[in-house]
N, C-alpha and C positions, 0 to 999 in steps of 0.2 A: 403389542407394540413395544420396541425399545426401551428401555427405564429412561436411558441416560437420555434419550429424546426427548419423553415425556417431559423430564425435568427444565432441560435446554429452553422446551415450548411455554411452562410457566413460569421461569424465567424473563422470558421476552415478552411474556403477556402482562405480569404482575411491574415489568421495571421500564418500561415503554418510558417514561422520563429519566432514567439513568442509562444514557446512551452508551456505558462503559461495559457494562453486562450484557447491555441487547448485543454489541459488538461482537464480544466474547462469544457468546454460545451461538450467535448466525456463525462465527468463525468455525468453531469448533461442529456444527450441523454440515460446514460447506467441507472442509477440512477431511472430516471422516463419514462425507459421503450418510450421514444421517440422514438426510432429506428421502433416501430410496427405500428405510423403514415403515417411512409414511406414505411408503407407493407412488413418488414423485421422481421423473428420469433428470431432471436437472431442479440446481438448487433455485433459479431466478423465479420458476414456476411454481414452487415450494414455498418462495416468501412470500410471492403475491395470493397465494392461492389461502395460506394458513394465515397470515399476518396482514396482509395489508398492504405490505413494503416493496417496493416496484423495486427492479434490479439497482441501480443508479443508489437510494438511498439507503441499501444495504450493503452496499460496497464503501458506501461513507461510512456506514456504522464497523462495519470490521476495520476498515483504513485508520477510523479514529481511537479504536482501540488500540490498534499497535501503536500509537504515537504514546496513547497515556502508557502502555506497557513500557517503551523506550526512555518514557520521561520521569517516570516512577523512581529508578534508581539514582535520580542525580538531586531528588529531595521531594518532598510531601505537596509542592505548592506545583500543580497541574490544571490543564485548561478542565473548565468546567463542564463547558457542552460541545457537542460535536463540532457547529462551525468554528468554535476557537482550533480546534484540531486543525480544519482543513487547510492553512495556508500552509502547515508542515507536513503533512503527507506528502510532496513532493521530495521530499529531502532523505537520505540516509537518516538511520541510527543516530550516528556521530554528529550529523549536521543538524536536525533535531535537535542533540541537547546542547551542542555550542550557539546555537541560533537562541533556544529558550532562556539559557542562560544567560546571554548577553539581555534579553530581552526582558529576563526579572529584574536585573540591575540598571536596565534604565527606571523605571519607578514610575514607567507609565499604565495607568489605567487595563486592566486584562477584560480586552474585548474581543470579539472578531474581527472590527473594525480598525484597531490596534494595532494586532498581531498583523494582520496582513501588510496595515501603513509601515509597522516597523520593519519586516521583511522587506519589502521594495524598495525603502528608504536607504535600512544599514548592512543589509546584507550584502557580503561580496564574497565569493565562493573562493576565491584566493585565501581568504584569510580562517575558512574552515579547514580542520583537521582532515588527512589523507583523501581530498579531492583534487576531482580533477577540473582545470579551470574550463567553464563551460564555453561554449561558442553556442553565437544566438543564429548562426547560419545551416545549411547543412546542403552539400555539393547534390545535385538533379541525379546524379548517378546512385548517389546512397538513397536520395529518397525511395528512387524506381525498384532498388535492390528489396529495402525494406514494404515498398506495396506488394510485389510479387511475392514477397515470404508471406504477407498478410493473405495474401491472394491460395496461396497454396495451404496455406493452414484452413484459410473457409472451406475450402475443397475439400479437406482432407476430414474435418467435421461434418460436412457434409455426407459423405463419404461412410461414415462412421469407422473412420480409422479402418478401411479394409485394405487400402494401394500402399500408403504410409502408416505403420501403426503411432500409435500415441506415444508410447515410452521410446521410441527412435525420435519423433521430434521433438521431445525433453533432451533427449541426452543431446541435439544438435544445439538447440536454444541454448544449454549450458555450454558449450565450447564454445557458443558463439560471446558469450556471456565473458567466461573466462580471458577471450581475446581482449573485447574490449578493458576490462579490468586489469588488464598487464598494464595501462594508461598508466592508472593511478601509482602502480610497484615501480614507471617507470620514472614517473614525477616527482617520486618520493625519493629515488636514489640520485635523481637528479639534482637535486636540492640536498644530498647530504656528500655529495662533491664526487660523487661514482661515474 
């Protein structure tokens, strides 16, 4: 078997209360496709099957690891356990550490129940670094657009990538990714008088 597997496995079995590592190495198993060392075709089967971990909470544990990764460089005082993570997995990099920042300087209490109150409360996506200002609606025509992509990606998994291959609808998800992202280059020039 694998070394770097092996390791990854007692990893996650030895640190089961340090949600920051179990994160890390289920990332790094999902990442590089590690799971099929241990003779598993997908990873959700892989964690429930070797750990215990249903899909849903090991998609929190890697989600909450990228937050402590994003949050690490802007100083040493980071959420503790995974649910303090969760209100900011929603959010960018950027918006992450302008949200946590603001949120260490109010001087309240670091909880889950906190963090989320203080999101809800003082959050305003206007006043985050290079975003774009959100809208809580979204027009029947974009939704129908985005079920039927949903609709054809099942398919297509279904499928196992033989009519669509996989790396063509990467590369389409990224152009489509890129469009929308022009948003933000164009909000930003918009506001510096362009």
């Amino acid at each position: 078997m694998n070394k770097r597997l092996i390791h990854l496995e007692q990893t996650i079995d030895t640190n089961r209360q340090w949600f920051y590592d179990v994160g890390r190495s289920l990332r790094e198993i999902r990442d590089k496709r590690l799971y099929r060392d241990a003779l598993f075709t997908r990873f959700e089967a892989y964690t429930k099957e070797r750990f215990d971990i249903g899909k849903s909470k090991a998609y929190r544990l890697i989600n909450a690891s990228d937050v402590i990764d994003n949050l690490s460089p802007i100083g040493n005082r980071v959420p503790s356990n995974e649910a303090q993570t969760r209100p900011l997995t929603r959010f960018t990099k950027k918006e992450q550490q302008a949200i946590w920042r603001q949120f260490l300087e109010s001087s309240v209490g670091v909880s889950a129940q906190e963090i989320n109150r203080f999101i809800k409360k003082h959050h305003n996506h206007d006043d985050l670094p290079g975003t774009c200002r959100p809208v809580d609606r979204i027009s029947k025509s974009y939704e129908n657009a985005v079920m039927a992509m949903m609709e054809e990606i099942r398919a297509a998994q279904n499928d196992s990538w033989t009519a669509t291959s996989r790396h063509t609808a990467l590369m389409w998800n990224r152009k489509m990714r890129e469009k929308i992202e022009l948003c933000q280059e164009n909000a930003a020039g918009g506001k510096n008088g362009q």
